[in-house]
N, C-alpha and C positions, 0 to 999 in steps of 0.2 A: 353671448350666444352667437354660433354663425348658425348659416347654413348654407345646402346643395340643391339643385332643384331635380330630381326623381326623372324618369325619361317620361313618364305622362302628365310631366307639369308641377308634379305636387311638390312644396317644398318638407325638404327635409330637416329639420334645427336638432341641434347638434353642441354640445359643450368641449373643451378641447383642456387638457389639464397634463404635465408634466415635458418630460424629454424623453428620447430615446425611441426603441420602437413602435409601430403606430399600433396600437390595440384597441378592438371596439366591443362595445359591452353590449347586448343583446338579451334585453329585457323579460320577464314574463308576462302571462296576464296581469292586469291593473299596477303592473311596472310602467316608470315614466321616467326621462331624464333626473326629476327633481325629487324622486323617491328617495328617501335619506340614505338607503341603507346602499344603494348602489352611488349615491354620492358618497359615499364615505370609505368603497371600494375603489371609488375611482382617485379615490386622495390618496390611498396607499397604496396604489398601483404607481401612481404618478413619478414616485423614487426611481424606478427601472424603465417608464415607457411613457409615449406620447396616448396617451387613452384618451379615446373619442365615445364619449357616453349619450346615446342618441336615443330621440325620441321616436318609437315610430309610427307610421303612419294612424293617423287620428289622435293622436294623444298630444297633450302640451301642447308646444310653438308648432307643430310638425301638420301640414296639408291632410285632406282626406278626401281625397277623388273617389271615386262610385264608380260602378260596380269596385267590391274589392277584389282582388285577386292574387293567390300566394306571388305568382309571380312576378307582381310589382313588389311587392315588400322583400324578391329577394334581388329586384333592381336598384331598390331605395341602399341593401347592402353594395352591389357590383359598383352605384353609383356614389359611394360614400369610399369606398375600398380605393376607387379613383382620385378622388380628393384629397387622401393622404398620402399619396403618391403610387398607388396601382399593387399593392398587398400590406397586408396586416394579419394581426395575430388575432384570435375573435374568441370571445367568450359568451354562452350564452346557457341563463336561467331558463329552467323549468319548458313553458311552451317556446321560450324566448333561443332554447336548446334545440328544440324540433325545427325551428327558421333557420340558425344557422347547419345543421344537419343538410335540410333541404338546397340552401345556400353551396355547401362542399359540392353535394350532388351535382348541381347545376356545371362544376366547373368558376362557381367565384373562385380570385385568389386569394384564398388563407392560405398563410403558412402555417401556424398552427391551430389547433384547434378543441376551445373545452367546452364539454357537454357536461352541464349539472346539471344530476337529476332532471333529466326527458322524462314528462310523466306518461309513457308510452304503457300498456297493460297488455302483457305478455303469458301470463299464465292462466289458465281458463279458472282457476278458482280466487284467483285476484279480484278485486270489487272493481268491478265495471261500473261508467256509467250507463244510460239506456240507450237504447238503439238509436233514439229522436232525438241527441243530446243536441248537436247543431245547429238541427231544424227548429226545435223548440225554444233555443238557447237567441236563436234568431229571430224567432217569432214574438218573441218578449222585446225586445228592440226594436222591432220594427212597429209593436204596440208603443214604444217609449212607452215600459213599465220596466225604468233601470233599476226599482228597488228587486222588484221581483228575479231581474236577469242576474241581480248579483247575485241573490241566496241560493238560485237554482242554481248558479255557474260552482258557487263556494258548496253547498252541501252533493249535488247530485256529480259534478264534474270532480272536483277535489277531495271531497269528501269529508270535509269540516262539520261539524254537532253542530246544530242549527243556533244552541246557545251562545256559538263564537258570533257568530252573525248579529244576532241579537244584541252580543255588548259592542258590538261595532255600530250597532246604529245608534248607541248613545255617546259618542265619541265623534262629537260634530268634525273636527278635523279630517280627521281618519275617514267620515264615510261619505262627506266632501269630494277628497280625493278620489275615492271609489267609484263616485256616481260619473265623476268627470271623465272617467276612462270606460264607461260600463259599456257603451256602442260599441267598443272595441272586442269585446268578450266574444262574438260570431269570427271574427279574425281568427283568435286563439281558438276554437272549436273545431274551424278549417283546416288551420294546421293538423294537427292530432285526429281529424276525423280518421277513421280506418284502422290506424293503431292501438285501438283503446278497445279493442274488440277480444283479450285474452289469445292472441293466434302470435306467431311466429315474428320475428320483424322481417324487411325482405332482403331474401339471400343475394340480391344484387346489387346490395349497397357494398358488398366486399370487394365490388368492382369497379361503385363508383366513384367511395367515398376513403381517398388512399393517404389525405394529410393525415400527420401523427397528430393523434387526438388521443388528451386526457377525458375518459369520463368520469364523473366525480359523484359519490354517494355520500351520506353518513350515515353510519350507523345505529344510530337513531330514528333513523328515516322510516316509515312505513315499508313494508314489504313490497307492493308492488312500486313502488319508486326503487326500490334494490335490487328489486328482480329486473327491472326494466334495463338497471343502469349496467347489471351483471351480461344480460341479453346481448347489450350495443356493443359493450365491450368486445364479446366473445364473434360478433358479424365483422368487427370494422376490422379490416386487415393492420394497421398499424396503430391498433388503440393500448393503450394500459389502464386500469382501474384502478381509482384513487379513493380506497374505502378506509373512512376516520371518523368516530364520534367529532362530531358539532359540525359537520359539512353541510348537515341538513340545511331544508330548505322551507318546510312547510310551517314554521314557527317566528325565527326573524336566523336574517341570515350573521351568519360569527365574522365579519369581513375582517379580525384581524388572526381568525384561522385558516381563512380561504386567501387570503392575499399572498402570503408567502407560498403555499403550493403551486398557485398561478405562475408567479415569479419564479420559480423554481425550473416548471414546464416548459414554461416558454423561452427564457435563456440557457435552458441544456440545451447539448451542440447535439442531441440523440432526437 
């Protein structure tokens, strides 16, 4: 494990695996450095790049200064992007997509850039979650009642049958894990507050967000993650859409379908 220490203190831990150029993975909700499935991307990434699979803020080895605020967690990126020598290629899951998104925005330096599956909701008869989704999502946490913030995050936020939930709570490992990251779930809410509202995404990201970025769907995937990934594509001035059965996301991710596309994107000279 190394780590960075964040510009308000907070340490950043951080696992470091392969050669070549420096790439950082960029987690979803109750995503964690030691989450198998992005350990297991970060091992076949490894062949083409130097990947930095990081934990962020609150989770694992990784700090959690208070108040939270997006803008540190896209310093915890600015200050991590420094540390492997001042740009990298960034990949980033589901909410873990919406950070780095926001991240581009800001002016971090990515050189490239992939967006899987933003679960942004862009069309008004797509399932929304409720208006209080943040407020109430946070309000459960600041109860510490993590079992509660998880089902509400996993059925009202994601949209999972309460049944999935259900056999996760008899799966001590699994919901272990869960519970250990569940504070974190107001973060992810933050992110995506605004865009989960079935409305447009905004037309100033064409302005501001100009790295070449792959977004990535499958087709498999629920409609409004397709519609969403369809949206971003068609705002970002130099994006392309990368739609293939098993891309998905909401199930267990195919890291040995998604690792070659990655590799692909990121060492084209386009």
């Amino acid at each position: 494990m190394y780590s960075v220490t964040s510009k308000d203190g907070t340490k950043i831990a951080y696992d470091k695996v392969g050669q070549g150029p420096a790439l950082i993975l960029v987690g979803g909700a109750f995503s964690y450095r030691k989450f198998p499935q992005q350990v297991e991307l970060a091992s076949l990434l490894s062949e083409y790049f130097t990947v930095y699979n990081y934990d962020r803020r609150g989770r694992g080895d990784s700090g959690d200064t208070q108040p939270y605020d997006i803008a540190r967690e896209i310093e915890d990126l600015e200050v991590l992007i420094d540390e492997v020598g001042g740009s990298a290629y960034m990949w980033g899951l589901s909410s873990g997509a919406a950070l780095a998104l926001r991240a581009a925005e800001k002016g971090v330096n990515i050189t490239k850039l992939a967006l899987h599956e933003p679960p942004f909701v862009v069309k008004e008869d797509d399932r929304k979650p409720p208006k209080d989704f943040t407020k109430y999502t946070t309000d459960l946490i600041s109860s510490n009642d993590r079992t509660a913030a998880i089902k509400y995050f996993m059925t009202k936020g994601m949209g999972a049958p309460s049944f999935v939930v259900s056999l996760m709570r008899i799966m001590p490992g699994v919901w272990s894990n869960l519970k250990a990251v569940a504070h974190t779930l107001p973060y992810d809410a933050a992110l995506l507050d605004g865009y989960m509202e079935g409305k447009k995404l905004p037309p100033e990201w064409k302005n501001s967000v100009k790295v070449p970025t792959l977004v990535i769907e499958g087709t498999e995937s629920p409609a409004s993650l397709r519609n969403s990934a369809q949206a971003l594509a068609n705002v970002l001035p130099n994006a392309q859409l990368l739609s293939k059965k098993g891309l998905g996301h909401t199930k267990k991710l195919n890291t040995k379908r998604i690792s070659p596309e990655l590799t692909s994107f990121f060492l084209s000279k386009h």
